[in-house]
C-alpha positions as a printed NumPy array, in Angstrom:
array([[-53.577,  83.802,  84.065],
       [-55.947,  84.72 ,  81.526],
       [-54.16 ,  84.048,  78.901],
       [-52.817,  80.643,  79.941],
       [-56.436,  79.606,  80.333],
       [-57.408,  80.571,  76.63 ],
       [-54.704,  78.673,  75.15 ],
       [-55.806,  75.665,  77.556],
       [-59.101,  75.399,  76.645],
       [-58.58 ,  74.384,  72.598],
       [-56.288,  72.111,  73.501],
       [-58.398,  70.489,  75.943],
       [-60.998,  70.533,  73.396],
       [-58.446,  68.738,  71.185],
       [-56.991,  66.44 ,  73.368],
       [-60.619,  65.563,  74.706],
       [-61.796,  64.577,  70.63 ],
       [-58.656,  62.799,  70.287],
       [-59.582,  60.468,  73.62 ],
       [-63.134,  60.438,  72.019],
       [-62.038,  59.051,  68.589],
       [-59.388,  56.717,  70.517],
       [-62.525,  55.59 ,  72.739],
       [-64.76 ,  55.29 ,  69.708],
       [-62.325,  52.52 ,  67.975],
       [-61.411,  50.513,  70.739],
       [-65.639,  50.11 ,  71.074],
       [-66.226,  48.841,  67.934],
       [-67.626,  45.637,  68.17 ],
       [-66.373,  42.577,  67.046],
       [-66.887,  41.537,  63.425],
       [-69.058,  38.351,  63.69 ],
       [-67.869,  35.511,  60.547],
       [-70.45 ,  32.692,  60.276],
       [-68.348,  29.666,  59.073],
       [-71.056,  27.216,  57.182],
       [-68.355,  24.424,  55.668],
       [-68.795,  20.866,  55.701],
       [-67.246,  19.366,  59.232],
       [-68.492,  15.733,  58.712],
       [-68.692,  13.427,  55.834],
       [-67.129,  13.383,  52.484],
       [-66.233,  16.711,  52.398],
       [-64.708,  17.027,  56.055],
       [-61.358,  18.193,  54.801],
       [-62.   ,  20.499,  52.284],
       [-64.286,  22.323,  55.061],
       [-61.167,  22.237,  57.296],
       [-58.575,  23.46 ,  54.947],
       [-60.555,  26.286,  54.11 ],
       [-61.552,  27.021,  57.748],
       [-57.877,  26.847,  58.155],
       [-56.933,  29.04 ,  55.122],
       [-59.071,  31.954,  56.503],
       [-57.88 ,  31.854,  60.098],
       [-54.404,  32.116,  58.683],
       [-54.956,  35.253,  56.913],
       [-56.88 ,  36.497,  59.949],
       [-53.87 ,  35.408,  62.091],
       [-51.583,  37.345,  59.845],
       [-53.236,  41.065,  60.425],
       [-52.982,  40.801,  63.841],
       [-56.481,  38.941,  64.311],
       [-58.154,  41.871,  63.212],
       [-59.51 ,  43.408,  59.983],
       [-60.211,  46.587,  59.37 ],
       [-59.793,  47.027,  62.869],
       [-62.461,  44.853,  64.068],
       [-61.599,  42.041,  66.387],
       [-62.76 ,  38.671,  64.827],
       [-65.268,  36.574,  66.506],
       [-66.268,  33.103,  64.476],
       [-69.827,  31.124,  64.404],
       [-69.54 ,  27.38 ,  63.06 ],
       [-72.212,  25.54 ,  61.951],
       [-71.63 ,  21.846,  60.191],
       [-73.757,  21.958,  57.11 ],
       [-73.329,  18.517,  56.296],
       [-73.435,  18.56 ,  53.049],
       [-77.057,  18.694,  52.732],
       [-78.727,  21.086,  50.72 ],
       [-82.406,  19.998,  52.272],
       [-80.655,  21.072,  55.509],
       [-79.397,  24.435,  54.128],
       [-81.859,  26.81 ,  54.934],
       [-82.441,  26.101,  58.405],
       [-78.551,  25.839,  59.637],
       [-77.996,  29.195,  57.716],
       [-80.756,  30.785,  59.764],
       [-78.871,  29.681,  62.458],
       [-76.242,  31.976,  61.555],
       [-78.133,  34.863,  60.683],
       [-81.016,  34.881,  62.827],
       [-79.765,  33.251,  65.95 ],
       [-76.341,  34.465,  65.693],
       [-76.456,  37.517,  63.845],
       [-73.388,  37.332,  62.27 ],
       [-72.245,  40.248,  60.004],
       [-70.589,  37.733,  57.203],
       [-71.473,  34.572,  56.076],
       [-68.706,  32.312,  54.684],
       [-69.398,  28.944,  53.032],
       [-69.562,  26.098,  50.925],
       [-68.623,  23.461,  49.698],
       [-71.305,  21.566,  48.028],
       [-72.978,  23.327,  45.669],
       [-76.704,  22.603,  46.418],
       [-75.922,  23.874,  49.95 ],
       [-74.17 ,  27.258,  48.533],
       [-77.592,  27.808,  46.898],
       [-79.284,  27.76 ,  49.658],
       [-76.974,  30.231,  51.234],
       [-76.917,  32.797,  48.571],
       [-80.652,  32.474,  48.897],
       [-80.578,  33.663,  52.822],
       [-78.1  ,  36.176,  51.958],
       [-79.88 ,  37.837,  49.062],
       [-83.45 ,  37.868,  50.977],
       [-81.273,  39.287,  54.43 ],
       [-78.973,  41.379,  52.824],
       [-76.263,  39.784,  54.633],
       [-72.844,  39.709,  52.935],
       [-71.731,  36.139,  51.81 ],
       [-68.141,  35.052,  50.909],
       [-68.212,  31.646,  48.656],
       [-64.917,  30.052,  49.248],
       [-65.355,  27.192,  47.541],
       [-68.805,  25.831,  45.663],
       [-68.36 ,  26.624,  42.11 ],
       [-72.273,  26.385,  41.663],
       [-72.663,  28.712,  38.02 ],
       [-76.158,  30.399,  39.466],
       [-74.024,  31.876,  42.674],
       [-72.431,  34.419,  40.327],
       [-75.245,  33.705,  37.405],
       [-78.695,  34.487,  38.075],
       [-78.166,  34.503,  41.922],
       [-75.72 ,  37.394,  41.296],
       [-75.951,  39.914,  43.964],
       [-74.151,  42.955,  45.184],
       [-73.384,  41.217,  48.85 ],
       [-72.641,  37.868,  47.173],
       [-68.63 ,  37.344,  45.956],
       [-66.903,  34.391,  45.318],
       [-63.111,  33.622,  46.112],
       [-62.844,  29.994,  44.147],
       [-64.343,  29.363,  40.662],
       [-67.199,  29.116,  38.642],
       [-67.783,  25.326,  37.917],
       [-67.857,  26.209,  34.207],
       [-64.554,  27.967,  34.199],
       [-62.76 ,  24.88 ,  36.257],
       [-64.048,  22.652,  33.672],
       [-64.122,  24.237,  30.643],
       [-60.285,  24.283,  29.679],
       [-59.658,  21.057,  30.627],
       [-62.204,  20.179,  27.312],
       [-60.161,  22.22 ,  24.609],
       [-57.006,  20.999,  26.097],
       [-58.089,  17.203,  25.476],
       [-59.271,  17.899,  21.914],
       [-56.777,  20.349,  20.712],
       [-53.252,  19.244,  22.647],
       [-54.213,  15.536,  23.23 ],
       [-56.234,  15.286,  20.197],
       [-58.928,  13.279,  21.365],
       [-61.802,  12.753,  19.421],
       [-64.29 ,  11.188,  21.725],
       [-65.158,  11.032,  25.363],
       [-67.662,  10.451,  28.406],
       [-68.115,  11.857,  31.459],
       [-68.72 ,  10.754,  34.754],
       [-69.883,  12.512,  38.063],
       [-72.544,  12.453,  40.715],
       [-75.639,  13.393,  39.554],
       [-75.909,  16.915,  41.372],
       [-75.618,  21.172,  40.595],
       [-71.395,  21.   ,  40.908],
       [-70.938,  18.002,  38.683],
       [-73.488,  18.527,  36.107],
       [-72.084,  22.166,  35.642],
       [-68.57 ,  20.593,  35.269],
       [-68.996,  18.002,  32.778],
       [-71.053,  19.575,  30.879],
       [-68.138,  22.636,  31.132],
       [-65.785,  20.132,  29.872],
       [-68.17 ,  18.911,  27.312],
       [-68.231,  22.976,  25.646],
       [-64.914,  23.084,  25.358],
       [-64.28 ,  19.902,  23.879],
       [-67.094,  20.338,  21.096],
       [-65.669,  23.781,  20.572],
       [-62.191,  22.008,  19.332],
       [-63.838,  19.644,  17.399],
       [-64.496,  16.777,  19.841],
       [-67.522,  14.885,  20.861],
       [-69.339,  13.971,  24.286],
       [-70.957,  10.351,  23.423],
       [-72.281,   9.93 ,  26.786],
       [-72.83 ,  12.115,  30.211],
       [-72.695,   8.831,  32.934],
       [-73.806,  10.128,  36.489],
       [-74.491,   8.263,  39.804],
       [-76.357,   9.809,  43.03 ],
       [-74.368,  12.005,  45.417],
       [-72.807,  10.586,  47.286],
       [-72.602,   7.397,  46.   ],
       [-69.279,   5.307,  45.246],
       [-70.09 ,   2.334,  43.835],
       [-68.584,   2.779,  40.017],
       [-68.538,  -0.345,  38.811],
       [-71.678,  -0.616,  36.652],
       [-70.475,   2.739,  34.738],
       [-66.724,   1.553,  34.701],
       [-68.297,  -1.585,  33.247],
       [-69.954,   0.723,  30.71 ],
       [-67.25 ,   2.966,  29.84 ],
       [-64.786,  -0.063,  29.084],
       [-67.324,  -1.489,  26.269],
       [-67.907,   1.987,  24.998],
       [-63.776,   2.582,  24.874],
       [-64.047,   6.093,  24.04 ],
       [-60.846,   8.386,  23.46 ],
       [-60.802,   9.558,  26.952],
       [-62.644,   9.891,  30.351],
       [-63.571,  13.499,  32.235],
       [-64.904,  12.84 ,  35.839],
       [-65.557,  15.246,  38.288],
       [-65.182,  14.107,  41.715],
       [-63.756,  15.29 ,  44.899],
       [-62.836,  14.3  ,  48.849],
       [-63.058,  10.718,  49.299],
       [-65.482,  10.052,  46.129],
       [-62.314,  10.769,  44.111],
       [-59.868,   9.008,  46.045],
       [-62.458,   5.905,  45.666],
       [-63.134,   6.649,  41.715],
       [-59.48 ,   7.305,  40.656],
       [-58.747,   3.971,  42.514],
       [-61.28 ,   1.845,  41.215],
       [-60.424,   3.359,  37.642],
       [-57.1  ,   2.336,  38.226],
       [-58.197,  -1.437,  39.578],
       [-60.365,  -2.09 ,  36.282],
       [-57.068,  -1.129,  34.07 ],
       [-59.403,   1.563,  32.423],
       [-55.849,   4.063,  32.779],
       [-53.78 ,   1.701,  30.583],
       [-56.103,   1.701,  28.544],
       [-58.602,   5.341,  28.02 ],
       [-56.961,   8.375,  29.631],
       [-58.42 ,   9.44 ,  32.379],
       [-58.799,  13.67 ,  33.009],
       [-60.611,  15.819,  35.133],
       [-61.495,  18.983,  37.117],
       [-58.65 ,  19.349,  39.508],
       [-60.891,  18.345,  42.493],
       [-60.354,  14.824,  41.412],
       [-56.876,  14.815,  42.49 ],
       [-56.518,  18.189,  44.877],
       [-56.152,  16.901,  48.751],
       [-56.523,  13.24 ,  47.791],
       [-53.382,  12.44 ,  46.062],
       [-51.712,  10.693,  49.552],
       [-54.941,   8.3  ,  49.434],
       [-55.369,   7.452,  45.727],
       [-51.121,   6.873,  45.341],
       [-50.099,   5.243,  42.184],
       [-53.499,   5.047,  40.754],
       [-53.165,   9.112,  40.246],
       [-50.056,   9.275,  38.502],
       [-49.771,  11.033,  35.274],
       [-53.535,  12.438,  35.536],
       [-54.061,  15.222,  33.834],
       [-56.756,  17.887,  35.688],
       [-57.572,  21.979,  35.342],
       [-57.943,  24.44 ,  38.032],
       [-56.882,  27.554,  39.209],
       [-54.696,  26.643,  41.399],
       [-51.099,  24.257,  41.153],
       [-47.729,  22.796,  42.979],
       [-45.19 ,  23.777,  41.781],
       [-45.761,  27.789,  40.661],
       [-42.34 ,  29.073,  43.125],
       [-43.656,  32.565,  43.183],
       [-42.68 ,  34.592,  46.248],
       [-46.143,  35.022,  47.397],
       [-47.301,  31.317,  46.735],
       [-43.947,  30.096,  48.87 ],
       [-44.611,  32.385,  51.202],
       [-48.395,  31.366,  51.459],
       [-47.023,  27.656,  51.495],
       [-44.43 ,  27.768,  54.417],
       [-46.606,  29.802,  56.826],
       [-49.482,  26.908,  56.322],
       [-47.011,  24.545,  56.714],
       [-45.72 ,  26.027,  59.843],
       [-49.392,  26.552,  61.288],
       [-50.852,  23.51 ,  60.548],
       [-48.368,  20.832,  59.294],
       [-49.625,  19.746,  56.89 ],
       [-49.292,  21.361,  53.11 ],
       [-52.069,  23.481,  51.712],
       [-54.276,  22.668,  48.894],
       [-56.749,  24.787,  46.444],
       [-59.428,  24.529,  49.3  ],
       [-56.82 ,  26.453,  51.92 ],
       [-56.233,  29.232,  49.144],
       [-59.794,  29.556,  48.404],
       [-60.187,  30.271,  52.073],
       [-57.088,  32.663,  52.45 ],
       [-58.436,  34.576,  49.563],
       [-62.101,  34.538,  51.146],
       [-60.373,  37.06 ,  54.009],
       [-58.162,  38.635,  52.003],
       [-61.302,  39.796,  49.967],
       [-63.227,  40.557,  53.288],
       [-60.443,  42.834,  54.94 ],
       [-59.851,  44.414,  51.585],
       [-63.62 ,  45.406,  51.063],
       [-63.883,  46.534,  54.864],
       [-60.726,  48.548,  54.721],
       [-62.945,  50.329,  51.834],
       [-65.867,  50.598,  54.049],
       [-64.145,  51.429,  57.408],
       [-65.115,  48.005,  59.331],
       [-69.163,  49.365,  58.243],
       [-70.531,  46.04 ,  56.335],
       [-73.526,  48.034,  56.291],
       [-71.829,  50.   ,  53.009],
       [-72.287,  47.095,  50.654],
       [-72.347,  49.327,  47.686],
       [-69.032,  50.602,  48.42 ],
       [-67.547,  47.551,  49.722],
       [-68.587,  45.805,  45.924],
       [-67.469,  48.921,  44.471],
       [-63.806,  48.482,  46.041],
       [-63.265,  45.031,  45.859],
       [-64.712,  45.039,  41.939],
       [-61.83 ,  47.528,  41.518],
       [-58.702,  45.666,  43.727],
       [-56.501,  43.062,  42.086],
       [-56.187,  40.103,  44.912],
       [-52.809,  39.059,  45.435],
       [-53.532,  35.32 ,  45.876],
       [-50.932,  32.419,  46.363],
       [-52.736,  31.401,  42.73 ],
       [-51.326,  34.421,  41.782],
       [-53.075,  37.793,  41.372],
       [-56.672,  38.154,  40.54 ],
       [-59.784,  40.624,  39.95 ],
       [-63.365,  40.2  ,  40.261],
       [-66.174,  40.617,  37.272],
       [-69.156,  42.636,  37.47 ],
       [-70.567,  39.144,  38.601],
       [-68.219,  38.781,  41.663],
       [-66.467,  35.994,  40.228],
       [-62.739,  35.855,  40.338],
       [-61.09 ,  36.364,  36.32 ],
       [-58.03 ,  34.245,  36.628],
       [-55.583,  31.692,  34.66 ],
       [-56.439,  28.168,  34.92 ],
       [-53.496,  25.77 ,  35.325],
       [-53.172,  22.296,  33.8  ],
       [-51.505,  20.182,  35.793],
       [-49.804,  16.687,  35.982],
       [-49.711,  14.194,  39.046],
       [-46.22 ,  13.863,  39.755],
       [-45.712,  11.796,  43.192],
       [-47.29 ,  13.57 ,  45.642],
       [-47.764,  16.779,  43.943],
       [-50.379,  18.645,  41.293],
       [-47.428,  20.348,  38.86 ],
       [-47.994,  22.745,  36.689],
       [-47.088,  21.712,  33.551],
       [-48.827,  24.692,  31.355],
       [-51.823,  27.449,  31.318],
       [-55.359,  25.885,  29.998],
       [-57.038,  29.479,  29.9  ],
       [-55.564,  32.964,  30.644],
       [-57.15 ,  35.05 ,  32.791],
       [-60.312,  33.357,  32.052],
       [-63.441,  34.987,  33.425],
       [-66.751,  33.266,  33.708],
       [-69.514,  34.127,  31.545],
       [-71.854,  34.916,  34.609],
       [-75.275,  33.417,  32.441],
       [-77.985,  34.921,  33.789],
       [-76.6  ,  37.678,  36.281],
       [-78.645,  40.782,  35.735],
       [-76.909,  43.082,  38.667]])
């Protein structure tokens, strides 16, 4: 009877830990995301698809990462950067959310990185390509799953000097952070090959009355146009480009915002445009058609760049936590494992620099009907040059 007892006692001891450790998980508290993406205005879409792109991946494991039950915060952010501040306090300090995940407009995103680099709090970028997030805002809780506006940009310049052998152009955007960043992207790598910029046009965000500057660029008739635009300020620009005959005429190209998620409004005035981004229709890899059906099937509608951006904003967070056990509080480690992971993106598989900024291949592409096809690489594995980042 002795005996029996002795033997029983380690193995309650064993089987008690066990229920302990079993206990232990299933209290873990939910992981609180703090979605800050545009929900009204011109950017209402892009916020969705990304909203959308995240869920899915989220969906996917289960609804859990890391083992930690997801539990989402929304807050509109309107596209305001004046506004920024106190609607990402509402997050952080009313909500007390553990990850912050937003923007779109780029003025906005800098007022988020601010809050997260004063609060420590880790923020996922899934969109806003604003150079200073992963430049001189660099931080060890900020990342980025999209693009830097210089490296969206930048390609698209060298391709229009060196493959289309244009020798002048302007460049047209509204006059804020995102589109100064890209033109001016577009206007490096078009000097580089030989080119020249004769005039930067811009016109307050978010402003779509182009006229004047069409007017302008038709009596300057330069080589070719670069214009940065995106939601329905590019469906309005490519259009009115189209109605002043300017694409008969001076080729119009741009940052693949102008024609990602838009191409059903702008129609037959988008045809043939040449754009640069990191993402394309058309690439038929296994991961990127498997990406593609399950949005499809979840949402039905097809995805854009802005759903992949947001896909790839989880797929970074669960791969970072899975370092870090579910602990955000480890942001050391969770830096030092997603610096190290290669993301296996629809784009198609990426890493992160020193900055947090993804190195990937940017894609030109060609309107073709409804669709953004790849038609060639502008820059391989192009990483951006993170100006000012001093982590």
């Amino acid at each position: 009877m002795i005996r029996s007892t002795a033997f029983a006692i380690p193995a309650l001891a064993a089987s008690l830990l066990m229920a302990s450790s079993v206990a232990m998980a299933q209290a873990q508290p939910k992981l609180k995301v703090g979605l800050m993406l545009p929900y009204s205005g011109t950017f209402t879409a892009l916020g969705v698809a990304i909203e959308n792109g995240f869920r899915l991946y989220v969906d996917e494991q289960g609804g859990k990462l890391a083992g930690r039950e997801i539990e989402f915060f929304k807050v509109d952010d309107e596209s305001d950067p004046s506004k920024a501040t106190d609607n990402v306090n509402k997050l952080i300090k009313r909500d007390n959310v553990d990850v912050l995940v937003g923007t779109v407009h780029s003025g906005v995103a800098m007022g988020m990185a601010r809050a997260a680099k004063e609060s420590g709090t880790l923020l996922i970028v899934p969109n806003a390509g604003s150079d200073a997030v992963t430049g001189p805002m660099c931080a060890v809780n900020i990342f980025r799953s999209s693009f830097s506006n210089w490296q969206s940009s930048y390609g698209m310049g060298t391709v229009a000097a060196k493959q289309e052998k244009k020798k002048t152009a302007m460049t047209i955007t509204w006059k804020y952070a995102a589109g100064e960043e890209m033109t001016n992207a577009f206007k490096e790598g078009f000097e580089k090959e030989g080119g020249k910029v004769s005039k930067q046009l811009t016109l307050p965000f978010p402003n779509v009355e182009f006229q004047a500057l069409l007017t302008e660029i038709a009596a300057a008739k330069p080589d070719a146009v670069f214009a940065f635009f995106a939601g329905g300020g590019a469906v309005k620009f490519v259009k009115d480009y189209a109605a002043a005959g300017l694409n008969k005429t001076i080729p119009l190209y741009g940052s693949g915002f102008l024609t990602d998620g838009t191409l059903e409004a702008q129609g037959d005035a988008a045809q043939g445009l040449l754009t640069t981004l990191h993402y394309a229709d058309g690439l038929n890899t296994p991961r990127d058609n498997q990406f593609r059906l399950a949005y499809a099937k979840t949402f039905k509608m097809q995805p854009d760049v802005y759903a992949v951006q947001g896909y790839d904003a989880a797929q970074m967070l669960a791969t970072g936590l899975a370092a870090v056990k579910g602990d955000v509080s480890r942001k050391a480690e969770f830096a030092a494992a997603l610096q190290k992971a290669k993301i296996d993106s629809p784009r198609g598989p990426f890493t992160l620099s020193k900055s947090h900024n993804p190195v990937q291949d940017i894609y030109l592409r060609k309107v073709d009907g409804k669709e953004n096809k790849v038609v060639g690489i502008a820059s391989k594995s192009l990483s951006d040059p993170a100006r000012g980042c001093r982590m």
